[in-house]
N, CA, C and O atoms as CSV, one atom per row, in Angstrom:
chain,resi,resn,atom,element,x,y,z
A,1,UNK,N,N,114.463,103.974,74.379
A,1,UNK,CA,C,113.492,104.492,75.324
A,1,UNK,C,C,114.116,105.698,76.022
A,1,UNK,O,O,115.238,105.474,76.476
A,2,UNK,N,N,113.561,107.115,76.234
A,2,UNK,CA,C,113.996,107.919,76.766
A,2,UNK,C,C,113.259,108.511,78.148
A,2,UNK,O,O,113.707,109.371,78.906
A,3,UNK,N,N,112.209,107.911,78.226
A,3,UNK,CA,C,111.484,108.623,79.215
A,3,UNK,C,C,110.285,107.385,79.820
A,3,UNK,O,O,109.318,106.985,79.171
A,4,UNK,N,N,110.637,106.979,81.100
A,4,UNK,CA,C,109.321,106.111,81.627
A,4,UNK,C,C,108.569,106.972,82.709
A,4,UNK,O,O,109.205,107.689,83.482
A,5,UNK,N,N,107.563,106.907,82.733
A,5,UNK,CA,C,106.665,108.097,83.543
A,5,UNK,C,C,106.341,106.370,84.630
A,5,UNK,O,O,106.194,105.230,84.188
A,6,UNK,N,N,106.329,106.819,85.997
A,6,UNK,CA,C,106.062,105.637,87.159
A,6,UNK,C,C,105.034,106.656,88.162
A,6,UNK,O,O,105.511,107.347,89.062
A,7,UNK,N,N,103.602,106.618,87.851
A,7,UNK,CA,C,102.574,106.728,89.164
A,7,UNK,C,C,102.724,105.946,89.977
A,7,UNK,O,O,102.924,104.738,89.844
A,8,UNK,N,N,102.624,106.696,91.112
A,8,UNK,CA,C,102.567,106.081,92.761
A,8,UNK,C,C,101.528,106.663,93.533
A,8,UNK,O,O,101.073,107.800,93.404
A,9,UNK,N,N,101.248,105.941,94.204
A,9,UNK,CA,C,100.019,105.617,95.671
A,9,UNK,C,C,100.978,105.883,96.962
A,9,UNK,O,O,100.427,106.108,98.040
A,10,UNK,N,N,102.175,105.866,96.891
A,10,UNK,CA,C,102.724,105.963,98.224
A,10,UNK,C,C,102.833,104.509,98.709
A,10,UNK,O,O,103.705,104.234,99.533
A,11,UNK,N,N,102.083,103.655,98.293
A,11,UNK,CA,C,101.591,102.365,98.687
A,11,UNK,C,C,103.279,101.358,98.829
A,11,UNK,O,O,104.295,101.622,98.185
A,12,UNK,N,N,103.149,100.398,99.688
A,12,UNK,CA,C,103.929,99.496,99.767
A,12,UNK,C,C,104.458,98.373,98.052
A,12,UNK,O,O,105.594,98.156,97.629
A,13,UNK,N,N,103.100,97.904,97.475
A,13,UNK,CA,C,103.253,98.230,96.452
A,13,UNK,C,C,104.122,98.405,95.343
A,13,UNK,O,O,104.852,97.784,94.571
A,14,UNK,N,N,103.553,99.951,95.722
A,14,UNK,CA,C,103.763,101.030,94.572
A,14,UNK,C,C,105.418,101.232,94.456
A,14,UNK,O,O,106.091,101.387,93.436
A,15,UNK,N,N,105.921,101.167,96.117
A,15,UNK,CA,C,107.014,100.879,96.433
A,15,UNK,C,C,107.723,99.843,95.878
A,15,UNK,O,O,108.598,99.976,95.022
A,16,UNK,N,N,107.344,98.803,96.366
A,16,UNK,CA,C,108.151,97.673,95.263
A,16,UNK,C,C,108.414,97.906,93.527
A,16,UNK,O,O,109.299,97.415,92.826
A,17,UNK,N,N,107.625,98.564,93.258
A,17,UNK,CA,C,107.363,98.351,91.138
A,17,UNK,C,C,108.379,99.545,91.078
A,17,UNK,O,O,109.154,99.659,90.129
A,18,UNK,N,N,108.345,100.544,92.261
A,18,UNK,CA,C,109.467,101.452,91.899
A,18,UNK,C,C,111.013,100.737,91.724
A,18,UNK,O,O,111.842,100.955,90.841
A,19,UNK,N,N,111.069,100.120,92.495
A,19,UNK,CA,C,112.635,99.419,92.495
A,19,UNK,C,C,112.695,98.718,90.897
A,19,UNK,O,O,113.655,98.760,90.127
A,20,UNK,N,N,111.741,98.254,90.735
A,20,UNK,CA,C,111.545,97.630,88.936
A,20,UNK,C,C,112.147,99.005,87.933
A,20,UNK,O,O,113.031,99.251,87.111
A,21,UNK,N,N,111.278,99.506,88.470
A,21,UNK,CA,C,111.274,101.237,87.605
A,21,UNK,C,C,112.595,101.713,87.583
A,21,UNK,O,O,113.007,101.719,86.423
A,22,UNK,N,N,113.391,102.097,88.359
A,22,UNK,CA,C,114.510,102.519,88.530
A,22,UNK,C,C,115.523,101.887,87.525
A,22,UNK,O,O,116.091,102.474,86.604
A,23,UNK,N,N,115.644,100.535,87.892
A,23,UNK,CA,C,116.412,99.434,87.421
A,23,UNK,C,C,116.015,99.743,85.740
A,23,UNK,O,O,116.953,100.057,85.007
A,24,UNK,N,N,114.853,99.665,85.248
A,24,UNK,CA,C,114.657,99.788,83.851
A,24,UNK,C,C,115.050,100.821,83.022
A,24,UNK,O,O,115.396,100.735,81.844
A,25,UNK,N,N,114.960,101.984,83.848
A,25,UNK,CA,C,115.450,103.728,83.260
A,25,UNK,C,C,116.691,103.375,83.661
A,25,UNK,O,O,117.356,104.019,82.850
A,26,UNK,N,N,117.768,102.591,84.596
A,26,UNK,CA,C,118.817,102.342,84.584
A,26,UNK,C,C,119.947,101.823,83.434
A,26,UNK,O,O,121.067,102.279,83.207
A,27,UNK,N,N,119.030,100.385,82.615
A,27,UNK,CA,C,119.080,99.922,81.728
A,27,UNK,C,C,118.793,100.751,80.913
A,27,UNK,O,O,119.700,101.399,80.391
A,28,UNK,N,N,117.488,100.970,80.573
A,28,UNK,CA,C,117.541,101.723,78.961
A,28,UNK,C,C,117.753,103.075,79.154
A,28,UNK,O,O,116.950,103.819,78.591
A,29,UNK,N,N,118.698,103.616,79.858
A,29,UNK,CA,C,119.633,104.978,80.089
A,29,UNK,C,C,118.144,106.097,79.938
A,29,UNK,O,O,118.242,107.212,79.426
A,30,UNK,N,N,116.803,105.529,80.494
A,30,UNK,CA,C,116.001,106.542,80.042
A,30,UNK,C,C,115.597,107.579,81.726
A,30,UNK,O,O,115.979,107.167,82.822
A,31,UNK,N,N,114.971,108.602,81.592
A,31,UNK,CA,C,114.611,109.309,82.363
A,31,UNK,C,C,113.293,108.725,82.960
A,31,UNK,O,O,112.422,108.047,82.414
A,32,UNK,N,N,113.423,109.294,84.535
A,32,UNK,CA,C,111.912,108.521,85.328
A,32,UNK,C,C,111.405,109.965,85.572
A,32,UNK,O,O,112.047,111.010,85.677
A,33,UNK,N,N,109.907,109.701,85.641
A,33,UNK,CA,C,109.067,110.817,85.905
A,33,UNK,C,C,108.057,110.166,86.901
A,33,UNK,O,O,107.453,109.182,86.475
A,34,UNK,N,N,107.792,110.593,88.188
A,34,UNK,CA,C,107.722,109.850,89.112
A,34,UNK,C,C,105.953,110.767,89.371
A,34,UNK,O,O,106.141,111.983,89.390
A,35,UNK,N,N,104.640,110.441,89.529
A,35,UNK,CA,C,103.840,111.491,89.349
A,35,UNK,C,C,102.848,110.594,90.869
A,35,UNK,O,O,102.760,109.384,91.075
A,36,UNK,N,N,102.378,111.495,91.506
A,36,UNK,CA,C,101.180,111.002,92.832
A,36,UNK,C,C,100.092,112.392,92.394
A,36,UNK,O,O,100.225,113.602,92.573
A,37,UNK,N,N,99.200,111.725,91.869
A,37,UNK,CA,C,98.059,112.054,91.779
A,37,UNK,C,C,96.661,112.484,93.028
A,37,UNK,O,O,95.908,111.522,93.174
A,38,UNK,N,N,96.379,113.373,93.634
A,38,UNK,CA,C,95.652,113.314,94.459
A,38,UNK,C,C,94.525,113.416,93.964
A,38,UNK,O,O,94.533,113.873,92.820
A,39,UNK,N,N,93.315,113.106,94.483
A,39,UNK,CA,C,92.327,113.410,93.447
A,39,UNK,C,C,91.740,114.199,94.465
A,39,UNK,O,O,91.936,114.106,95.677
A,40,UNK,N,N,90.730,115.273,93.638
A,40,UNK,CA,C,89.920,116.268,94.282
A,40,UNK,C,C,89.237,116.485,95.679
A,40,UNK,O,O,88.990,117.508,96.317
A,41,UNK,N,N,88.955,114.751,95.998
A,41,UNK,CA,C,88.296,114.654,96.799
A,41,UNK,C,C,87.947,113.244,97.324
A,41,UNK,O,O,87.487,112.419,96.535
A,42,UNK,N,N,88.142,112.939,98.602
A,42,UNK,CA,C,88.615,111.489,98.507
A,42,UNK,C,C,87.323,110.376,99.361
A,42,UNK,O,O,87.559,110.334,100.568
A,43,UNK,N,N,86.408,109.751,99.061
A,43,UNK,CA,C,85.227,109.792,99.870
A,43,UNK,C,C,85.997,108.916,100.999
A,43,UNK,O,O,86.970,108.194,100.781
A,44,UNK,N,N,85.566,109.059,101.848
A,44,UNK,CA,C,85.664,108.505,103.279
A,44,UNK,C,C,85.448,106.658,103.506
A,44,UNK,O,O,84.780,106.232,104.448
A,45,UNK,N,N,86.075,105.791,102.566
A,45,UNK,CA,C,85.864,104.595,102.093
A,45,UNK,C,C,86.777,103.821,103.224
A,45,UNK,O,O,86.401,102.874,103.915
A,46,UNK,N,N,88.059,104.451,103.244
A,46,UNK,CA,C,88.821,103.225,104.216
A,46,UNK,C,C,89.094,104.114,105.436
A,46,UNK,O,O,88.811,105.281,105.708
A,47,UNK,N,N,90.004,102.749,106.318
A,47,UNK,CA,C,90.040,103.395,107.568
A,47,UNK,C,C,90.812,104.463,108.001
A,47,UNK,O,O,90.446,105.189,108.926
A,48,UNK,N,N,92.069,104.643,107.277
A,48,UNK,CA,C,92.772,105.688,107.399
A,48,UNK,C,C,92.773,106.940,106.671
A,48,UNK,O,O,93.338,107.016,105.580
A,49,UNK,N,N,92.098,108.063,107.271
A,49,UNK,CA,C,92.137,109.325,106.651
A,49,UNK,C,C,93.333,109.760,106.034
A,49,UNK,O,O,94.485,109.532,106.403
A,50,UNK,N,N,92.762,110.712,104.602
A,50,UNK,CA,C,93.960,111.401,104.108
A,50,UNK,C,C,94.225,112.519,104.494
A,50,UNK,O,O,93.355,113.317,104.843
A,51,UNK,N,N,95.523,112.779,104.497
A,51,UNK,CA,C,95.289,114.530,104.947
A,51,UNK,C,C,96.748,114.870,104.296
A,51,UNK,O,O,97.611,114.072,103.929
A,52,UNK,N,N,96.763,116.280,104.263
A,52,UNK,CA,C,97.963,116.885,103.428
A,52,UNK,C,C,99.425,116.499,104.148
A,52,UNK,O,O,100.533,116.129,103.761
A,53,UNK,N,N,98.918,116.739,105.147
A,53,UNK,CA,C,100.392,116.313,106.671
A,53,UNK,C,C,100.883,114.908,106.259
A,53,UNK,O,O,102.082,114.699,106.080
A,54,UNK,N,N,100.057,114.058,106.127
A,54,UNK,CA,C,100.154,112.653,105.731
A,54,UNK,C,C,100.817,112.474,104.462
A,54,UNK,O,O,101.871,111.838,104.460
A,55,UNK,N,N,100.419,112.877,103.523
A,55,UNK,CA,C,100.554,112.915,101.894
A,55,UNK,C,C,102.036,113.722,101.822
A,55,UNK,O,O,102.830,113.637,100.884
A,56,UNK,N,N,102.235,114.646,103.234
A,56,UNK,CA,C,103.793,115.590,102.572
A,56,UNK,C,C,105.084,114.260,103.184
A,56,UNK,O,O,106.171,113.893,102.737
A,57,UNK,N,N,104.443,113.952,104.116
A,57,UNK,CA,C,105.465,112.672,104.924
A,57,UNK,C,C,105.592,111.650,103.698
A,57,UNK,O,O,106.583,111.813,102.986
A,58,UNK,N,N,104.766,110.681,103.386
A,58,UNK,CA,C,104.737,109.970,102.325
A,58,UNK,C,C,105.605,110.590,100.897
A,58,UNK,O,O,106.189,109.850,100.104
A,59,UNK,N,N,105.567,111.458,100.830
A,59,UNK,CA,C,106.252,111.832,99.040
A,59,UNK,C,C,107.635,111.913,99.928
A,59,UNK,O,O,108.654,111.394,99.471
A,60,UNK,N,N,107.649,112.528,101.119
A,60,UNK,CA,C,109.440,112.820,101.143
A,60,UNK,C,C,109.876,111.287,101.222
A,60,UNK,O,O,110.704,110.711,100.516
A,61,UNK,N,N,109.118,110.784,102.248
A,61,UNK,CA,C,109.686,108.615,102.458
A,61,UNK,C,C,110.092,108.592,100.691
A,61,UNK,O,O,111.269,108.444,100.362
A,62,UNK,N,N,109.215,108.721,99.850
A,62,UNK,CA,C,109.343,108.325,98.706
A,62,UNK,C,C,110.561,108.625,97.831
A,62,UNK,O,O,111.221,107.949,97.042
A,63,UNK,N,N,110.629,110.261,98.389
A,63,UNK,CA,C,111.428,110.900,97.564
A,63,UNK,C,C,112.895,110.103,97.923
A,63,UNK,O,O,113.773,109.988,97.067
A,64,UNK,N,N,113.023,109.622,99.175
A,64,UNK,CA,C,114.095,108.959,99.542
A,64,UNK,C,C,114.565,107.907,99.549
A,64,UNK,O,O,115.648,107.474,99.942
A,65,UNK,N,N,113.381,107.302,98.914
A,65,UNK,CA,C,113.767,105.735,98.264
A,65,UNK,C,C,113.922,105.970,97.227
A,65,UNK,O,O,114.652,105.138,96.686
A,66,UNK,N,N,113.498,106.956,96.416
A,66,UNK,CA,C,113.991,107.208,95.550
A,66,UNK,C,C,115.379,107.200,94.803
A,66,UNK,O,O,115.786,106.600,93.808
A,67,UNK,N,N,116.012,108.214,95.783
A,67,UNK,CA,C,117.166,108.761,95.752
A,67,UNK,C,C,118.069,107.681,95.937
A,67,UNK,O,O,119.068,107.482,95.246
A,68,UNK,N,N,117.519,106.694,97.308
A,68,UNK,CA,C,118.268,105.631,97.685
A,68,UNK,C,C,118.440,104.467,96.679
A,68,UNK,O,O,119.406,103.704,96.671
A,69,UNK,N,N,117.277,104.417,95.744
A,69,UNK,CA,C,117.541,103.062,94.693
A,69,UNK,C,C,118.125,103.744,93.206
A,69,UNK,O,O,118.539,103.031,92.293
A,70,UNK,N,N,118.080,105.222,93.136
A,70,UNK,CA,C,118.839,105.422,91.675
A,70,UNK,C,C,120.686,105.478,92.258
A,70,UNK,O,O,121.640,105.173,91.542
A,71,UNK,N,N,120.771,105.957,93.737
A,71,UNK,CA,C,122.418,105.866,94.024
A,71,UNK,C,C,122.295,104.135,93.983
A,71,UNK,O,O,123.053,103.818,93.066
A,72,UNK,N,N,121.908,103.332,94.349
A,72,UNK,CA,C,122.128,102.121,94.127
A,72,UNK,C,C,122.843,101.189,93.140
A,72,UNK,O,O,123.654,100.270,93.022
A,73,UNK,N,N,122.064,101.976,92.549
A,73,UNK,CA,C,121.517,101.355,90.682
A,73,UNK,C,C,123.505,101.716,90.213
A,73,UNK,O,O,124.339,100.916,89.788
A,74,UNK,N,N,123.582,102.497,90.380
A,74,UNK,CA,C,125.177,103.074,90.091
A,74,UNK,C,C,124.961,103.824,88.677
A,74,UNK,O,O,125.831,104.614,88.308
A,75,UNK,N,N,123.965,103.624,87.980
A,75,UNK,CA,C,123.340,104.390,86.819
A,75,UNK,C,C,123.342,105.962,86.984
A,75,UNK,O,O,123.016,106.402,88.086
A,76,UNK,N,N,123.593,106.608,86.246
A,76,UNK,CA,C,123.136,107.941,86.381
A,76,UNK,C,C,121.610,108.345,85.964
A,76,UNK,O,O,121.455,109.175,85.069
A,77,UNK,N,N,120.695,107.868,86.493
A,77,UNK,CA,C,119.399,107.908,86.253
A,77,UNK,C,C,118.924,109.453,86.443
A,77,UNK,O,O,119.061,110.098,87.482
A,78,UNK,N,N,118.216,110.016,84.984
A,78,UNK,CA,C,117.533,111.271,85.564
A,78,UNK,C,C,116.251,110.850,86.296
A,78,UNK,O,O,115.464,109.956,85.985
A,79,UNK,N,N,116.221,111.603,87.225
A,79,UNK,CA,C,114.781,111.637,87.882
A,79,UNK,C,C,114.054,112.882,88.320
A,79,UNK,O,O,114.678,113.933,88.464
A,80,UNK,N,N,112.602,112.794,88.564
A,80,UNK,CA,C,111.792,113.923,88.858
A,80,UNK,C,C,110.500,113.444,89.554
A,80,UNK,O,O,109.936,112.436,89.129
A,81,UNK,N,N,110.061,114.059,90.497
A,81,UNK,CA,C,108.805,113.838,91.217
A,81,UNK,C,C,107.601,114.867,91.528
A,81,UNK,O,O,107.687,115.779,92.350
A,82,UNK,N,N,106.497,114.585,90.764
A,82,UNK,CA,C,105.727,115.761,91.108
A,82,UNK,C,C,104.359,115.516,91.696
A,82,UNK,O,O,103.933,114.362,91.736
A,83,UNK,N,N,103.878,116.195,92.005
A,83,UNK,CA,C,102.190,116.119,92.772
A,83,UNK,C,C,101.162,116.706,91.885
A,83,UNK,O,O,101.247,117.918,91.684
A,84,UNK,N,N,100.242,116.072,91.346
A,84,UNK,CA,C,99.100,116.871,90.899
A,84,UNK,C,C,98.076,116.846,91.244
A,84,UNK,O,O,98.027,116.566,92.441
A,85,UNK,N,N,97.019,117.022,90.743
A,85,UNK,CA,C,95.788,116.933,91.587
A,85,UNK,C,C,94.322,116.970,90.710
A,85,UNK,O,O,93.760,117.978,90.280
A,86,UNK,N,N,93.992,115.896,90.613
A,86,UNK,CA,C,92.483,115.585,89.538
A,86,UNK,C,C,92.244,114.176,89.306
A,86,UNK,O,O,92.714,113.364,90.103
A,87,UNK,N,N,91.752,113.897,88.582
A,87,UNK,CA,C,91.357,112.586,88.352
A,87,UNK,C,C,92.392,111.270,88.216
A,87,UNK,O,O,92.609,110.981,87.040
A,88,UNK,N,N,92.966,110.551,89.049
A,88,UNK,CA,C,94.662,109.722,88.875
A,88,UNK,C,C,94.297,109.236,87.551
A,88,UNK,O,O,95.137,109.538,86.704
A,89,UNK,N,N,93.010,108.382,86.987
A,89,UNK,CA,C,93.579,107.746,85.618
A,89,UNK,C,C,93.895,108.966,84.565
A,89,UNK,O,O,94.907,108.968,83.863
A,90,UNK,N,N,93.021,109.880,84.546
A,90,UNK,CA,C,93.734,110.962,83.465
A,90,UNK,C,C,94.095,111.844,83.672
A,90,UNK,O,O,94.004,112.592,82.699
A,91,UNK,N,N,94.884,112.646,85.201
A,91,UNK,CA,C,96.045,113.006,85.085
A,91,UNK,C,C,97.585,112.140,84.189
A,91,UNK,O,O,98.482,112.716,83.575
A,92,UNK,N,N,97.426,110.694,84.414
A,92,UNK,CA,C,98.390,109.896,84.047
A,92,UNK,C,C,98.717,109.936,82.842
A,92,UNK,O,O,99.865,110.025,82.408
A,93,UNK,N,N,97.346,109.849,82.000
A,93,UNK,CA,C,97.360,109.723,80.567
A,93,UNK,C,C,97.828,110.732,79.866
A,93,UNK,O,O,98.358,110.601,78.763
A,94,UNK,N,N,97.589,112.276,80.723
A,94,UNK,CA,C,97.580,113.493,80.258
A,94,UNK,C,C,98.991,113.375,80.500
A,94,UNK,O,O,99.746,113.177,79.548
A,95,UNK,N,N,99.362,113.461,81.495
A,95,UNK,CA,C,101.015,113.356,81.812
A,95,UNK,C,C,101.858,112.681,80.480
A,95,UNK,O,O,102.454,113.314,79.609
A,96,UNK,N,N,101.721,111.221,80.598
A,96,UNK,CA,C,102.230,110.446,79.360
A,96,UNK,C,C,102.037,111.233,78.512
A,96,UNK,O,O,103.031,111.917,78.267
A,97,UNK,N,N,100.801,111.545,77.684
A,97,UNK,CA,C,101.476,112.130,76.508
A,97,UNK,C,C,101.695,113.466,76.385
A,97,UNK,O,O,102.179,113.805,75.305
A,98,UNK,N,N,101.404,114.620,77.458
A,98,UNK,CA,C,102.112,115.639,77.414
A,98,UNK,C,C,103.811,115.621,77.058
A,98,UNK,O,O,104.310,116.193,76.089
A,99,UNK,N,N,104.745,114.628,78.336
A,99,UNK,CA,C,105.480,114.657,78.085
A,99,UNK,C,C,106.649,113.714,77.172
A,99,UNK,O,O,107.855,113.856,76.968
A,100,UNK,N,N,105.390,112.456,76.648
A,100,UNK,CA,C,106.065,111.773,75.160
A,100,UNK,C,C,106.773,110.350,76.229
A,100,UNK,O,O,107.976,110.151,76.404
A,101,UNK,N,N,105.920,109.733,76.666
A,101,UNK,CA,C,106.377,108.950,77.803
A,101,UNK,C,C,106.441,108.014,77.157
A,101,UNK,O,O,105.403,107.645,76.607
A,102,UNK,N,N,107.867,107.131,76.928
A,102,UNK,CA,C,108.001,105.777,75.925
A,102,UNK,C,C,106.878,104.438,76.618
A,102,UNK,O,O,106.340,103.568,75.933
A,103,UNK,N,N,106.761,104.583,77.957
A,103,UNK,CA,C,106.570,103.552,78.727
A,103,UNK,C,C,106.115,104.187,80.303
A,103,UNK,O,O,106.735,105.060,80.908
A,104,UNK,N,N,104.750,103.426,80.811
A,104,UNK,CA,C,104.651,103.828,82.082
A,104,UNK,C,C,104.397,102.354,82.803
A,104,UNK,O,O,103.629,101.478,82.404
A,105,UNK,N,N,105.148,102.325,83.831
A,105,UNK,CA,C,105.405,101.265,84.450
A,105,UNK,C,C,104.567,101.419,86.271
A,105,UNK,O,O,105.077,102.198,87.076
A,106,UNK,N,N,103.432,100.664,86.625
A,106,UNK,CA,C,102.492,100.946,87.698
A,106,UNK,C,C,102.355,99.906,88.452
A,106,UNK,O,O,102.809,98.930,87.854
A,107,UNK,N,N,101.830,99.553,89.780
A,107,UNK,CA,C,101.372,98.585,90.269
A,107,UNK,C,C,100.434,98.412,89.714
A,107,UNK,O,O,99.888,99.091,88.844
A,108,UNK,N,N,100.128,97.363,90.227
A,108,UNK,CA,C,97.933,97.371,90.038
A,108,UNK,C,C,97.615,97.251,91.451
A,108,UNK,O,O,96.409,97.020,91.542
A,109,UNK,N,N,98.152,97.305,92.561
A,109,UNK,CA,C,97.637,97.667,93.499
A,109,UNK,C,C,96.814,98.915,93.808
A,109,UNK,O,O,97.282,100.000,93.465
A,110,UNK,N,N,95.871,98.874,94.299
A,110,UNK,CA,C,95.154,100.270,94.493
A,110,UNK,C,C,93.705,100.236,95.488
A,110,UNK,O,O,93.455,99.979,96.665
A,111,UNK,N,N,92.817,100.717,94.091
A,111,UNK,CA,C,91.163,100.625,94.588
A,111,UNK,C,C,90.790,99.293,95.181
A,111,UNK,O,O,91.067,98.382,94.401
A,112,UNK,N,N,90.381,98.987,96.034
A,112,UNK,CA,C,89.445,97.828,96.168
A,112,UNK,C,C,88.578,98.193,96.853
A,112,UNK,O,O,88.531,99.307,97.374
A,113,UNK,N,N,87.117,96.642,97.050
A,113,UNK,CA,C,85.799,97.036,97.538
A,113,UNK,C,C,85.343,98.235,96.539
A,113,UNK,O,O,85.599,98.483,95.361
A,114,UNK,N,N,84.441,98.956,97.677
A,114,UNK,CA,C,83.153,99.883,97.295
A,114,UNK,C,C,84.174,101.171,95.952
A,114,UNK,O,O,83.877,101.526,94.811
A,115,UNK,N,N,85.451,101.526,96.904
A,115,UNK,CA,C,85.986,102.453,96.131
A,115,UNK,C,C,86.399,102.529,94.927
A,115,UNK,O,O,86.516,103.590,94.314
A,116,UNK,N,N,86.745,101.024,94.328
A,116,UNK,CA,C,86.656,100.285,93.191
A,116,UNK,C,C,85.519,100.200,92.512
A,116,UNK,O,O,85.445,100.210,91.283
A,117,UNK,N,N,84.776,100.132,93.129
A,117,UNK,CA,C,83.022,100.142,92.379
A,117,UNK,C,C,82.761,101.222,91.902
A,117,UNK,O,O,82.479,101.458,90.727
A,118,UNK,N,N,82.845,102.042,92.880
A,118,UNK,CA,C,81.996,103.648,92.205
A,118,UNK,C,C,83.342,104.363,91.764
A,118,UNK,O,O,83.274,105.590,91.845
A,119,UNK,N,N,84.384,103.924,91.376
A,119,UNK,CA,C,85.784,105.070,90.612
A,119,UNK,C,C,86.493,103.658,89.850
A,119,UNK,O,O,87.603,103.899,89.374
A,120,UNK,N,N,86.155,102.666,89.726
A,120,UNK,CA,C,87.285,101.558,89.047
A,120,UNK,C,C,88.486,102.233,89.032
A,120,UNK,O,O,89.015,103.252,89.475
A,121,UNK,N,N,88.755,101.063,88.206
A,121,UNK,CA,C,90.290,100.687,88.541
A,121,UNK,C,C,91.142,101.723,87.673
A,121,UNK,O,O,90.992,101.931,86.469
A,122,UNK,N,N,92.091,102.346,88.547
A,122,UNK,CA,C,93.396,102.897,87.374
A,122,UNK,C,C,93.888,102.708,86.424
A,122,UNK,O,O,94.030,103.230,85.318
A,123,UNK,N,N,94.204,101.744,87.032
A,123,UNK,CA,C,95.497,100.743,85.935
A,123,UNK,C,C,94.711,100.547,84.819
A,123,UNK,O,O,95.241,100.796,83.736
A,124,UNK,N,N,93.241,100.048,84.835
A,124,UNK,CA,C,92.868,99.402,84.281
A,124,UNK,C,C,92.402,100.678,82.901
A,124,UNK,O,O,92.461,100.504,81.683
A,125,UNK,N,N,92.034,101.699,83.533
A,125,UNK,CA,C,91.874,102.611,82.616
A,125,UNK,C,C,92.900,103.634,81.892
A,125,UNK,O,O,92.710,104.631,81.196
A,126,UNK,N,N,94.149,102.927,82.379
A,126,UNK,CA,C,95.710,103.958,82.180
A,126,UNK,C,C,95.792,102.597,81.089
A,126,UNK,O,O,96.112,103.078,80.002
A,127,UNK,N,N,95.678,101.551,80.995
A,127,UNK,CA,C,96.369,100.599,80.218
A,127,UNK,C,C,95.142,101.105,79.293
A,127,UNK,O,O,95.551,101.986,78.537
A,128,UNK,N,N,93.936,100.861,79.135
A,128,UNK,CA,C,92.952,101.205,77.851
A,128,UNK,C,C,93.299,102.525,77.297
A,128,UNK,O,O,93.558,102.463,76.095
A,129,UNK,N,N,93.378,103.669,77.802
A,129,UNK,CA,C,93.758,104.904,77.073
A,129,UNK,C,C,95.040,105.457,77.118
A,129,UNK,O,O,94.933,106.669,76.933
A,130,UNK,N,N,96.292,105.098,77.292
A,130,UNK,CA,C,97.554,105.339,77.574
A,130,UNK,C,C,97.531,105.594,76.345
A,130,UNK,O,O,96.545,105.362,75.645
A,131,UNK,N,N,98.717,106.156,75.875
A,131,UNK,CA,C,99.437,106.726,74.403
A,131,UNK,C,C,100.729,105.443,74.292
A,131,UNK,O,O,101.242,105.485,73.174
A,132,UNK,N,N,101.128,104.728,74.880
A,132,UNK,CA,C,102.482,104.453,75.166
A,132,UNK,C,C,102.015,102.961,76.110
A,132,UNK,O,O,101.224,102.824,77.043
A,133,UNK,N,N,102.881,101.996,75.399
A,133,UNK,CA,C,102.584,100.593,76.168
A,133,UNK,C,C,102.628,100.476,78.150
A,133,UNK,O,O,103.647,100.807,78.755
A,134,UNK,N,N,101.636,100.076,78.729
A,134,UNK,CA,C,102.018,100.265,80.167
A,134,UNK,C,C,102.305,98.699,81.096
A,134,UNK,O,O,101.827,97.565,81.061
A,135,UNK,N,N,102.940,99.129,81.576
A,135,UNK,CA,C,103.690,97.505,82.318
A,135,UNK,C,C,102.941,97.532,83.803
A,135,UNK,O,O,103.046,98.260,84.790
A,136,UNK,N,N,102.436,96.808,83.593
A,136,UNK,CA,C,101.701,96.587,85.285
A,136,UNK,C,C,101.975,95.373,86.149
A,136,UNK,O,O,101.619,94.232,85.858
A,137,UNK,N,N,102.655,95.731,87.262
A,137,UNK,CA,C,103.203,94.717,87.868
A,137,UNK,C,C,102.425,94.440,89.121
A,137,UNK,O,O,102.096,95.279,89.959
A,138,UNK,N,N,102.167,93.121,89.138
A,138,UNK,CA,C,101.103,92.871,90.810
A,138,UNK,C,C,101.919,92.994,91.685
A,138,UNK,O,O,103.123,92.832,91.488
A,139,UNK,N,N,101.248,93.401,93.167
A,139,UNK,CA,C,101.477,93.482,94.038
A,139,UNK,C,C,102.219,92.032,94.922
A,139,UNK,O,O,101.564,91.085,95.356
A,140,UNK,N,N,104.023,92.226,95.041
A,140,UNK,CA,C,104.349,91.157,95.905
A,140,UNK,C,C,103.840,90.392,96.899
A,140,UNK,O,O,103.554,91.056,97.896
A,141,UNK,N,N,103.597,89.073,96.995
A,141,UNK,CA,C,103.248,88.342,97.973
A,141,UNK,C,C,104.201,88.636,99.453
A,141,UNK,O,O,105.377,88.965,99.612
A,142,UNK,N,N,103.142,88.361,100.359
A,142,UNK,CA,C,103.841,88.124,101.243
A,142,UNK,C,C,103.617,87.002,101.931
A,142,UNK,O,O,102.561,86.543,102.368
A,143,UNK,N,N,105.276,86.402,102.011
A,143,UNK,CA,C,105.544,85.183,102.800
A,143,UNK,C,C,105.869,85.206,104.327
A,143,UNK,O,O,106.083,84.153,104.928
């Protein structure tokens, strides 16, 4: 395996499956490609607004757990993080096989309710059209 591509939400989550992620490109000496998808336009569904200010805070938190779980790992893990912006299930797909992604590893945390209704689910449409097997890990309980 040379390359696992890991979408993120920023989400708590999304957070956890990263620590999975890391650990696996650790093991199979492969490269992480770390991708947050914004989409065009975000309808006004939950309680907390998005905004760019918000979204630049969130990728750096990220970028730094990042950093913090590949020094961990003691692995020399390549890594990379980027922002795009269009549709999250097929930016993902496009991503994967643009860049030949052995494996993409995701929460399934995400959409729920109404926003789930009228845009379904990611995951659900990254696992049907992916190029490359995808590992979807649920969202940790909390005790």
């Amino acid at each position: 395996m040379q390359k696992i591509l890991f979408p993120t939400d920023y989400s708590p989550a999304s957070n956890a499956a990263l620590r999975y992620a890391v650990a696996l490109a650790g093991q199979s000496q492969a490269g992480l490609l770390a991708v947050f998808v914004e989409p065009p336009s975000v309808p006004p569904l939950g309680p907390i607004e998005v905004t760019e200010g918000r979204i630049d805070e969130e990728e750096a938190s990220f970028k730094q757990l990042l950093d913090s779980l590949v020094s961990d790992s003691g692995q020399n893990v390549a890594h990379e993080v980027r922002r795009l912006r269009g549709d999250p299930a097929a930016e993902i797909v496009r991503v994967a096989k643009q860049e030949g992604a052995d494996l993409i590893v995701m929460a399934t945390h995400g959409r729920t309710g109404l926003r789930r209704a009228l845009m379904g689910s990611v995951a659900e449409i990254v696992v049907r059209d992916a190029p490359c097997p995808v590992l979807t890990l649920k969202e940790p309980q909390q005790t």
